[in-house]
N, C-alpha and C positions, 0 to 999 in steps of 0.2 A: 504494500500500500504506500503511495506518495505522498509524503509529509510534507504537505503544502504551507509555505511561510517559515520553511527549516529545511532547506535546500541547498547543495554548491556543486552544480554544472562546471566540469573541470576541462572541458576544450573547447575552444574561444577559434572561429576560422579570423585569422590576424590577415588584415592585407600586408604587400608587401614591404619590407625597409626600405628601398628604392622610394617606392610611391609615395610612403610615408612620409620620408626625409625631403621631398621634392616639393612638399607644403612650408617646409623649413625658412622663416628670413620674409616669406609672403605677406603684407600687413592682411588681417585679419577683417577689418572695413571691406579691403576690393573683394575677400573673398566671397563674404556676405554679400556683397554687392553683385556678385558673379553668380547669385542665389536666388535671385528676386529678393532681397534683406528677408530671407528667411533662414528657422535656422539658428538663430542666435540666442544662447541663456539669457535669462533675464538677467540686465543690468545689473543686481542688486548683487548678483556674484559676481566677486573683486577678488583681482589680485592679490597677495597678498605681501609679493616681493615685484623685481622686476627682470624675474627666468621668463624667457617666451616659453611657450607649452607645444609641444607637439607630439602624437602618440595615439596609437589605438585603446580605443575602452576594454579597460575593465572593468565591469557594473558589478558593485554593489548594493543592497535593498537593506535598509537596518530599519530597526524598530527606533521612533525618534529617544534620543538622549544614549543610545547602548552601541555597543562599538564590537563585540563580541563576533561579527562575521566579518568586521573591517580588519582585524588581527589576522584572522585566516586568512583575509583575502592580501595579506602582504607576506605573508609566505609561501602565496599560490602563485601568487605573479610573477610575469617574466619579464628580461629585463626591458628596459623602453617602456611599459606599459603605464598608460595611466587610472590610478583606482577611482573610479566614479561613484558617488555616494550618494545617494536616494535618501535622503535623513527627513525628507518631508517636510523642507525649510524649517526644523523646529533650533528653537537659541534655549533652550532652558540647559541644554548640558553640551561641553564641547564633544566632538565625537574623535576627533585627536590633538596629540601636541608634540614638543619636540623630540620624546623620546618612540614616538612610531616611525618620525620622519629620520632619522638618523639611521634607524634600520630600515627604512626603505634604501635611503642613500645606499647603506651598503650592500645591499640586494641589486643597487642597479636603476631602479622603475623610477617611471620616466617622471612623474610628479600626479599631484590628486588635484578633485576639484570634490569640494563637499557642497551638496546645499545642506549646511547647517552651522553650525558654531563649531572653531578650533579655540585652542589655545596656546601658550607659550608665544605669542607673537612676538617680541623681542627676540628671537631666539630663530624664530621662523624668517623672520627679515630678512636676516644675513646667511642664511642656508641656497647652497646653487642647486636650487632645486626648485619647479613652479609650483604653486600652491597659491590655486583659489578656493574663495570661501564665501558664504553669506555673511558671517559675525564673528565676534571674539565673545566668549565669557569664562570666566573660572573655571566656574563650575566643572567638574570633573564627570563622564561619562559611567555609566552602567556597561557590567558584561555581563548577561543573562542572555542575551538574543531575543526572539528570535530573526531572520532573516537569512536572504538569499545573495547568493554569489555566480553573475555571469546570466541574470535574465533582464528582459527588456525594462528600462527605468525611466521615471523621470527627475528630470533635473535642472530645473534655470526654466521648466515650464519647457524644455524640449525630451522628446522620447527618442532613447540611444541603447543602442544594442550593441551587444559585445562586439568587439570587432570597428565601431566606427571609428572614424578619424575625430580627433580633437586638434583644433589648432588656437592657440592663445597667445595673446601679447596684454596691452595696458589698455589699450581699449573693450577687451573682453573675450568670449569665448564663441565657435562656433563650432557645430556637428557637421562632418562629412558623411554622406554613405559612400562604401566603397567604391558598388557599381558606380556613381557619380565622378568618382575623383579625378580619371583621367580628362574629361571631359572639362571639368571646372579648372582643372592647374592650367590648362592650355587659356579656356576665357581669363581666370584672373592675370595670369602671366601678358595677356593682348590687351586688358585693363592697366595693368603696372606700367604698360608703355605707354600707352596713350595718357596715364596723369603724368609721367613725365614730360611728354611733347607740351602738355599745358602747362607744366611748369615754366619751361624755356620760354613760352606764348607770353607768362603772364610776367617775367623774367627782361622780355623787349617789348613791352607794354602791344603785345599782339592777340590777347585772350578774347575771342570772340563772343560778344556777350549778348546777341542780338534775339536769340532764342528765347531770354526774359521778355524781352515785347512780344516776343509772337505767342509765346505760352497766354500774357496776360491779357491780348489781345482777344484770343480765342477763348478767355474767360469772361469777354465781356466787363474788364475791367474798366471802370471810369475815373477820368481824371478829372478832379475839380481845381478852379480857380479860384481860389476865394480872395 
């Protein structure tokens, strides 16, 4: 019988290191942008140093304030991996601090992103490792369980499955699916260039801005003279 809510799915289909690493250095804006602006955790998970993130999911499910399948799932993981944490944005207890993230370190993986409360943040700062998070408080975590390790989650208000791509800088977080990735490296990558060319445009005051009248034309915008 399957014991539903007390679970750890132990193989995870990882797309490639090539593929993955080729998101690497890419601002995170174009790639959203290369998405219809979909796609993106909510805002409210922040950074929590300034490591860029990049790495395939591994999903975590905990029960809010208990961290008891977050532990196993740092000795499950392999290296690069980022642990994703489904904590159900709750802040009443942190769900790690710096003594998980030091043994991540030394395991290798690639950094977390919790929706929920960490702690030790002094300490998280200066660690070269990415870590976002919804909040900080003291408070110290529960290990009773129950929860799951490696099925589909939510997080930041997006739904991510073992395996996707996460890619993060200062402006925030965004979800790849794999099928997608080739496809979208190439648009963001033809994105990247063309804000450059605007660059250089706005650079010899040549940025063409004539598209604001026509947008607000065809809104029937009106100008008063008063």
């Amino acid at each position: 019988m399957s014991n539903v809510g007390l679970r750890i799915y132990t193989n995870v289909n990882r797309p490639s290191k090539e593929l993955i690493e080729s998101f690497r250095g890419l601002p995170v804006a174009n790639i959203a942008d290369s998405m219809n602006r979909m796609f993106c955790m909510d805002a409210k998970i922040r950074p929590m140093n300034q490591v860029a993130l990049v790495g395939p999911a591994f999903t975590i499910k905990v029960r809010p304030g208990d961290n008891l399948l977050l532990h196993k799932a740092l000795d499950l993981a392999e290296p690069g991996d980022i642990l994703v944490v489904d904590a159900q944005g709750d802040m009443s207890n942190s769900i790690m601090g710096e003594l998980m993230v030091l043994w991540a370190m030394k395991r290798g993986l690639g950094g977390f992103v919790i929706d929920g409360a960490i702690r030790d943040i002094e300490a998280l700062k200066k660690m070269n490792i990415p870590i976002y998070a919804l909040g900080i408080t003291p408070a110290g975590p529960y290990k009773d369980g129950p929860g799951e390790i490696n099925v589909p989650i939510c997080c930041g208000g997006v739904v991510i499955f073992p395996g996707d791509i996460l890619v993060g800088d200062e402006d925030g977080l965004v979800v790849i699916k794999p099928e997608d990735a080739t496809e979208l490296l190439q648009k963001t990558r033809t994105k990247n260039l063309a804000e450059q060319q605007t660059m250089k445009d706005i650079e010899n005051m040549k940025w063409d801005r004539t598209w604001v009248d026509k947008a607000l034309a065809e809104r029937g915008c009106e100008y008063i003279d008063n």
